[in-house]
TIKOLZA-901970 format. One record per residue (C-alpha): residue number from 1; x, y, z. Coordinates in Angstrom, 1 decimal. Example, Ala and Ser with C-alpha at 12.3 -4.5 7.8 and 13.67 -1.06 7.14 Angstrom:
<atom k="1" east="12.3" north="-4.5" up="7.8"/>
<atom k="2" east="13.7" north="-1.1" up="7.1"/>
! end
This chain:
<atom k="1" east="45.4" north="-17.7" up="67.5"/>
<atom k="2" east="47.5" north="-14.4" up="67.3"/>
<atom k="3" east="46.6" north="-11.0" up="68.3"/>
<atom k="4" east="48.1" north="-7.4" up="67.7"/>
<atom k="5" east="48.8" north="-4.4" up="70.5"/>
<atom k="6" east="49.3" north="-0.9" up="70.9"/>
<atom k="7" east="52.1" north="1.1" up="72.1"/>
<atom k="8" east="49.3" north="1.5" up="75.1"/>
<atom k="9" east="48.6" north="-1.8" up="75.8"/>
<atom k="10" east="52.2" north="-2.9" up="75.3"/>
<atom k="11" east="53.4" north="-0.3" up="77.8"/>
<atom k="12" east="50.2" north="-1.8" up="80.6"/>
<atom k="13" east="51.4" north="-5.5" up="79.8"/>
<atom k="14" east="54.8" north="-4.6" up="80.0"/>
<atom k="15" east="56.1" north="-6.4" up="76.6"/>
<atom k="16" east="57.6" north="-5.1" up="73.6"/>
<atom k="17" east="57.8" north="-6.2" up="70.0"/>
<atom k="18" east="59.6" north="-9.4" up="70.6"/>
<atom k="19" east="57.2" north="-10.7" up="73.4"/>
<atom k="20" east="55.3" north="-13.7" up="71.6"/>
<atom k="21" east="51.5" north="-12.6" up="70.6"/>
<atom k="22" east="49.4" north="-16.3" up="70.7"/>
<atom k="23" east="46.6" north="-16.8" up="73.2"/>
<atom k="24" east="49.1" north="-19.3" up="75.3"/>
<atom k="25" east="51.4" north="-15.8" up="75.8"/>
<atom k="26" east="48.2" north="-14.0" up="76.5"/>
<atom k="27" east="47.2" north="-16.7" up="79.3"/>
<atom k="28" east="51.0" north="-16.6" up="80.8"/>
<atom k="29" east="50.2" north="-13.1" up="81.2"/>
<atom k="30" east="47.3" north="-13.4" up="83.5"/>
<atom k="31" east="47.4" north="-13.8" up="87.2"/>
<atom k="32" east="48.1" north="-17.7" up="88.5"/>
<atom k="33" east="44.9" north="-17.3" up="90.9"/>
<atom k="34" east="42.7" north="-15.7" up="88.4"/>
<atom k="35" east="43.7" north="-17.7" up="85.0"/>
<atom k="36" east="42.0" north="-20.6" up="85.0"/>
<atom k="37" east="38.6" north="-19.1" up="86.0"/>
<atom k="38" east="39.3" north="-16.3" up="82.8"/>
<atom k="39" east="40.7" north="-19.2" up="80.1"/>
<atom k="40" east="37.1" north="-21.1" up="81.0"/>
<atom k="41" east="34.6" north="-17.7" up="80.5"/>
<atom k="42" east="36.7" north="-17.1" up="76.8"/>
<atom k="43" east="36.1" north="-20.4" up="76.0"/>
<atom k="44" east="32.6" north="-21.0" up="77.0"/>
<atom k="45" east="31.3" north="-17.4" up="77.6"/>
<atom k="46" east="33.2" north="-15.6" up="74.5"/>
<atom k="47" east="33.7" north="-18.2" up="71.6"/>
<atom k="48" east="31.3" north="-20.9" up="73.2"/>
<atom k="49" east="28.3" north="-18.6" up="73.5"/>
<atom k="50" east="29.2" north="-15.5" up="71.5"/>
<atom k="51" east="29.3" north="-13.4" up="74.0"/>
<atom k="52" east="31.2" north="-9.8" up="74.1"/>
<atom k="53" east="34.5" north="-10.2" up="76.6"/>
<atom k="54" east="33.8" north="-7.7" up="79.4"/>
<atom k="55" east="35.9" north="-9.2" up="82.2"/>
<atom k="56" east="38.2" north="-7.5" up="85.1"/>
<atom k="57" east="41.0" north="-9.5" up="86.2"/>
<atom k="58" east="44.5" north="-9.5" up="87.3"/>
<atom k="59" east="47.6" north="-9.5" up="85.1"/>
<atom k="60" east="51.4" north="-10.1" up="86.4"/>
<atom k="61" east="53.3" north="-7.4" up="84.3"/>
<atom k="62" east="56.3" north="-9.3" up="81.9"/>
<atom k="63" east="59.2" north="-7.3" up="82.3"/>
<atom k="64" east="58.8" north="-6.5" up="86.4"/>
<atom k="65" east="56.0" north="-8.9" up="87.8"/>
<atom k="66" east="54.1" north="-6.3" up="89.4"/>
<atom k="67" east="50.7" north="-7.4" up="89.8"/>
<atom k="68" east="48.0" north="-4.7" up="88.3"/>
<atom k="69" east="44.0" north="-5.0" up="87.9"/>
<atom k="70" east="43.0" north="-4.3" up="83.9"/>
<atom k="71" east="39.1" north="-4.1" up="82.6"/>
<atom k="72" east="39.2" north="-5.8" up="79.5"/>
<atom k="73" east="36.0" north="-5.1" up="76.6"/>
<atom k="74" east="36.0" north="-7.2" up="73.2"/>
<atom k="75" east="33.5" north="-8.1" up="70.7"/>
<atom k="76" east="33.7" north="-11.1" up="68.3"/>
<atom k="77" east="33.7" north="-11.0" up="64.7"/>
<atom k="78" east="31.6" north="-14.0" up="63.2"/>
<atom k="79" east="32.1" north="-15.3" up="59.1"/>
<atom k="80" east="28.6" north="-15.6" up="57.3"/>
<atom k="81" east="27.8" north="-19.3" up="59.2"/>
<atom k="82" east="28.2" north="-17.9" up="62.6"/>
<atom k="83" east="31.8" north="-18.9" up="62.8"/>
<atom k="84" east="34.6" north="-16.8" up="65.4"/>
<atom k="85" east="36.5" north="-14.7" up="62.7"/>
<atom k="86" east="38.2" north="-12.1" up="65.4"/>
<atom k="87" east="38.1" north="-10.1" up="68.3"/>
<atom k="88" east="38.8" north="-6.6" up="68.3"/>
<atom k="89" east="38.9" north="-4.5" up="71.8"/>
<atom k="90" east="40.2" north="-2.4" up="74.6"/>
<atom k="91" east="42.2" north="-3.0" up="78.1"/>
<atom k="92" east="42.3" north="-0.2" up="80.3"/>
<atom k="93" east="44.3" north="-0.5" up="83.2"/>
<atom k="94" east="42.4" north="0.0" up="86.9"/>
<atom k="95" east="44.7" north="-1.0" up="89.2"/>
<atom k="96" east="44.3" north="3.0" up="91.3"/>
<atom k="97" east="40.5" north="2.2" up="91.4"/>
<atom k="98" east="40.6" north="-0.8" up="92.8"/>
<atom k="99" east="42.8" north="0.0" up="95.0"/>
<atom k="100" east="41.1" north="2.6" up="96.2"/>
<atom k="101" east="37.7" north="0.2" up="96.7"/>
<atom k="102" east="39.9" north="-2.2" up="98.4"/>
<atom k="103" east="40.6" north="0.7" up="101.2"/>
<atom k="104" east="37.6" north="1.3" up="101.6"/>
<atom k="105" east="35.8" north="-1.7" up="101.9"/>
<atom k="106" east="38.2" north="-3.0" up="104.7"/>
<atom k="107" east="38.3" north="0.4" up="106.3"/>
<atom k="108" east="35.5" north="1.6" up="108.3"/>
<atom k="109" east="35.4" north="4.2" up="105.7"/>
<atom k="110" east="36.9" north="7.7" up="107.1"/>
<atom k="111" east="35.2" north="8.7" up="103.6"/>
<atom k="112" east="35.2" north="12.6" up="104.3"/>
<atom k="113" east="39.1" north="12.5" up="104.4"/>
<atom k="114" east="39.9" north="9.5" up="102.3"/>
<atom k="115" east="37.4" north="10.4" up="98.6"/>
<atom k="116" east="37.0" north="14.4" up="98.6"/>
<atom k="117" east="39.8" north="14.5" up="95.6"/>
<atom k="118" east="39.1" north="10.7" up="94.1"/>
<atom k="119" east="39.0" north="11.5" up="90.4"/>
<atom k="120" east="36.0" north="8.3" up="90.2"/>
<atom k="121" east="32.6" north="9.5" up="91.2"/>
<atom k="122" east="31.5" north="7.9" up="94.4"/>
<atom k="123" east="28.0" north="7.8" up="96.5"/>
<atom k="124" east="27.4" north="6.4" up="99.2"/>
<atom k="125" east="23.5" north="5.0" up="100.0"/>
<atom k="126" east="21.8" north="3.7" up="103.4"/>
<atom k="127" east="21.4" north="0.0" up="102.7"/>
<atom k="128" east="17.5" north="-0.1" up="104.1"/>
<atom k="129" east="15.9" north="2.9" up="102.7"/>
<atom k="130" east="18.1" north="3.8" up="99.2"/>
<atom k="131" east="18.7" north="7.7" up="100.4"/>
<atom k="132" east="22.2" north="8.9" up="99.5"/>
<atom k="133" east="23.8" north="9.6" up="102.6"/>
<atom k="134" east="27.6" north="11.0" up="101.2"/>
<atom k="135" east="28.8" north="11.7" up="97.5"/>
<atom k="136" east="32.0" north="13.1" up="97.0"/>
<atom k="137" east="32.6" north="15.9" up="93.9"/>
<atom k="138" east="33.2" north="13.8" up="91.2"/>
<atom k="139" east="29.6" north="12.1" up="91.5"/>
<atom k="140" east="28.1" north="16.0" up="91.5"/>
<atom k="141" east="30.2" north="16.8" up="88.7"/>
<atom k="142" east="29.6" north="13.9" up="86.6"/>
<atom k="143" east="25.7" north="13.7" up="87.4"/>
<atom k="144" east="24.7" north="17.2" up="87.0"/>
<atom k="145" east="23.4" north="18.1" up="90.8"/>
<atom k="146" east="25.1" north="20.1" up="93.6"/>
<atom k="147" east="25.8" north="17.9" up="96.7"/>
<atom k="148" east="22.8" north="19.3" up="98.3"/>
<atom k="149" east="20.7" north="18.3" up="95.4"/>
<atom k="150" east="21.9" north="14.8" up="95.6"/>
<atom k="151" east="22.0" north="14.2" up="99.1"/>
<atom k="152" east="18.3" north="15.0" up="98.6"/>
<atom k="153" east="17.6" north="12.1" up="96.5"/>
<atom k="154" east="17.8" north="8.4" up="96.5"/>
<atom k="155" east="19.6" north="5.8" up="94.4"/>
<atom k="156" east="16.3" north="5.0" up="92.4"/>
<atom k="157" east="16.4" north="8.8" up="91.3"/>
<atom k="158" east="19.8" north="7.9" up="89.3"/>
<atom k="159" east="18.3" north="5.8" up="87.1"/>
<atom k="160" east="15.0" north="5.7" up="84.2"/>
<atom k="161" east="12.2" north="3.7" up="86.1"/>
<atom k="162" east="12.0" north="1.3" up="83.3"/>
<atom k="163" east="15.6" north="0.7" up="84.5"/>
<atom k="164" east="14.9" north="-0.3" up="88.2"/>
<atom k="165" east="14.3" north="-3.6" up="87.8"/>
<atom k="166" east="17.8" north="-4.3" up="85.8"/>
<atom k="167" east="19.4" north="-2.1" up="88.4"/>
<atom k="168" east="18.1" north="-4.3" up="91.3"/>
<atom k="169" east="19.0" north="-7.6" up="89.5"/>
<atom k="170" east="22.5" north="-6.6" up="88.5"/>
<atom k="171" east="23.2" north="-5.3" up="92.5"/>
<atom k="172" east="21.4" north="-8.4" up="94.2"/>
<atom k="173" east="24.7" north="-9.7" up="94.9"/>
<atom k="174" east="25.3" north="-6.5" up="97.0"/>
<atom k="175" east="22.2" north="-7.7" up="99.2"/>
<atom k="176" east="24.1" north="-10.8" up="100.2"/>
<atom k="177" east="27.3" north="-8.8" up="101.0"/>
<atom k="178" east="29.4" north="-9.6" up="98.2"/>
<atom k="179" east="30.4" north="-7.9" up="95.4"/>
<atom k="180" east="28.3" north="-6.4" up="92.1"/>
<atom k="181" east="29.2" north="-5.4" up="89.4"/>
<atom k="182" east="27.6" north="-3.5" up="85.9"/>
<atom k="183" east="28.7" north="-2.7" up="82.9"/>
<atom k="184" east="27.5" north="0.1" up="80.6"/>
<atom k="185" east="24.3" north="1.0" up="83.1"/>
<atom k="186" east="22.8" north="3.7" up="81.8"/>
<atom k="187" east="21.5" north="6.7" up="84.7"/>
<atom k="188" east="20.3" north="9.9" up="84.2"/>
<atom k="189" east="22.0" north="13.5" up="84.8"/>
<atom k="190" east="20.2" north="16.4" up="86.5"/>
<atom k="191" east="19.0" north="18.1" up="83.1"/>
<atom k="192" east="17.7" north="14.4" up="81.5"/>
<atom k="193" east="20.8" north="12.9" up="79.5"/>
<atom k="194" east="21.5" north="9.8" up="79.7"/>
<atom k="195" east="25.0" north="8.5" up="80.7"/>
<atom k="196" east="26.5" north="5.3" up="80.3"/>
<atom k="197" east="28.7" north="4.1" up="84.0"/>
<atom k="198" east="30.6" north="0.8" up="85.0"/>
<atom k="199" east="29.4" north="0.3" up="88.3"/>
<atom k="200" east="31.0" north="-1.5" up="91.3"/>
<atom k="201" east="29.2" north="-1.6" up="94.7"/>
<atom k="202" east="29.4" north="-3.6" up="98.0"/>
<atom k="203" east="28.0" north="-2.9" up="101.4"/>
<atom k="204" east="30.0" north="-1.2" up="104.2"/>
<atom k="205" east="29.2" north="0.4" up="107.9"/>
<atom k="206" east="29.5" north="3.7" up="108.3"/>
<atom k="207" east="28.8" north="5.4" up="111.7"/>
<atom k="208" east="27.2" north="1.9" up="112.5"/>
<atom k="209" east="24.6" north="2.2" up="109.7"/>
<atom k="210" east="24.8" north="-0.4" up="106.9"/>
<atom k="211" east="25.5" north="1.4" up="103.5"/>
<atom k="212" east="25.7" north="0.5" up="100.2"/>
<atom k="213" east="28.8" north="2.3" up="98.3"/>
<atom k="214" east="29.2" north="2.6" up="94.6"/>
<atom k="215" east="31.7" north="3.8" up="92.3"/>
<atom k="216" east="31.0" north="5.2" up="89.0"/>
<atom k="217" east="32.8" north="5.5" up="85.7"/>
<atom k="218" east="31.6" north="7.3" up="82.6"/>
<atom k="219" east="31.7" north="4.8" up="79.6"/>
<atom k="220" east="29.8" north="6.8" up="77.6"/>
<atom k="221" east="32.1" north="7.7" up="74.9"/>
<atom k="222" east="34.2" north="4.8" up="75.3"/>
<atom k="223" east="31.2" north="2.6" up="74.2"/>
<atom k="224" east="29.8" north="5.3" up="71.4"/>
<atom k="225" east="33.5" north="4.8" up="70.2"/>
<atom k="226" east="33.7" north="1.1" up="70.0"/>
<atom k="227" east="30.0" north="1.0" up="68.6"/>
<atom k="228" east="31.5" north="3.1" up="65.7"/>
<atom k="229" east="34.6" north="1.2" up="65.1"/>
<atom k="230" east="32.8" north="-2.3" up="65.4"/>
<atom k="231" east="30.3" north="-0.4" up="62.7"/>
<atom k="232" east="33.6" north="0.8" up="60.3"/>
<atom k="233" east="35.0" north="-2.5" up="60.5"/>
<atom k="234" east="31.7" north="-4.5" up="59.5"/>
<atom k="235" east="31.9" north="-2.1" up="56.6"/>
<atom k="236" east="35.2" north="-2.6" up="55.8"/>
<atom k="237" east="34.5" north="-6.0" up="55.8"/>
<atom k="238" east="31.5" north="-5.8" up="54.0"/>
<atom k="239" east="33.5" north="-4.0" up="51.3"/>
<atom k="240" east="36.0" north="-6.6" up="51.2"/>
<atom k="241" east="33.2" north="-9.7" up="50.7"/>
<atom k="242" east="31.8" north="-7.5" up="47.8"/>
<atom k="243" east="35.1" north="-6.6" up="45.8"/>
<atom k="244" east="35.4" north="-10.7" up="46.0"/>
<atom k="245" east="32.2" north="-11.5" up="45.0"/>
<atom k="246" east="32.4" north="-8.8" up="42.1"/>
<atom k="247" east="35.8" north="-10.2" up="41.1"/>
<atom k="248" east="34.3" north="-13.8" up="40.9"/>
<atom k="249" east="31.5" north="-12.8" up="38.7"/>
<atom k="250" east="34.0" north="-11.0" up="36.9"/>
<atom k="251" east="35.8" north="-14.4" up="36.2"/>
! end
């Protein structure tokens, strides 16, 4: 029931090396309107079913209370009979990109003026027919195409086809004008190469045409990095269960 931090995660939690690591500090640290919906998925979504934590929710800082929006990833580490060991992972702190999808959800989007120089890569789709209607630079940067090229295209081009159908089912919630949501979706730049995005959409009007808008982050190395460490620490300890074993034999 105790955890470790970095420097970086202290500094987005706003604690320092006296601040109490159990769960019960983690939990104090969460937002009063969001914690008891988060404490119920770790229980039954991360240790219940085994499950890697991949959550966004609202913390209250500790040392100034300012509310900010962090993206928390964790995988479990299980003993040989399928038994919760550890968790190992990464908070990153989103509170500008939210932000920024708040604004523009309750605006009626002046998207020209508002996402030219967002650093997240945005696109903007009509709702009916899946034709990109506005991307900002970040989206041409991070896909490959020239704004021309993409405004050419439609959402279904981002994406493998064998890819569609996950695509459709993780966004159905967008259909019914709330809120989806994707981790680690993988589309396709201009010259072939896969890329691995978080991806938040919803539905807004603009210029009285329904439009979906979605906002994409490149996870790619993030995830090829925690794939490696999850892989060095299974070998470490896979190391560790073998020294023991060759030290019993030993006795």
């Amino acid at each position: 029931g105790r955890w470790v931090s970095s420097k970086g995660l202290d500094a987005i939690f706003g604690i320092d090396s006296g601040f109490d690591r159990s769960v019960e500090s983690w939990t104090s640290l969460i937002h009063p309107a969001d914690r008891e919906a988060m404490v119920a998925y770790f229980a039954d979504e991360v240790l219940g079913r085994g499950q890697p934590f991949d959550r966004r929710y609202r913390i209250v800082r500790a040392d100034t209370g300012e509310e900010r929006w962090v993206d928390g990833r964790g995988r479990l580490e299980l003993d040989a009979s399928g038994r919760p060991l550890r968790m190992q992972g990464t908070i990153a702190d989103v509170t500008n990109q939210r932000k920024t999808e708040e604004a523009l959800i309750q605006s009626e989007l002046s998207y020209a003026a508002i996402l030219e120089g967002t650093a997240e890569a945005i696109v903007i789709a009509e709702a009916a027919t899946g034709r990109l209607r506005w991307v900002n630079p970040a989206a041409s940067a991070l896909l490959g195409y020239s704004r021309d090229e993409l405004l050419q295209l439609a959402v279904r081009d981002l994406y493998l086809p064998q890819d569609l159908p996950i695509v459709l089912d993780r966004f159905g919630a967008v259909m019914e004008g709330r809120i989806g949501y994707a981790k680690s979706l993988r589309c396709v730049r201009r010259d072939g190469t896969p890329l691995l995005a978080d991806i938040r959409a919803s539905q807004v009007v603009v210029d009285g045409v329904a439009c979906d808008i979605g906002f994409f982050t490149d996870v790619t190395e993030q995830v090829a990095a925690d794939d490696e460490r999850a892989r060095l620490v299974e070998g470490l300890h896979r190391s560790e269960r073998n020294l023991a074993e060759a030290q019993r034999i030993a006795h």
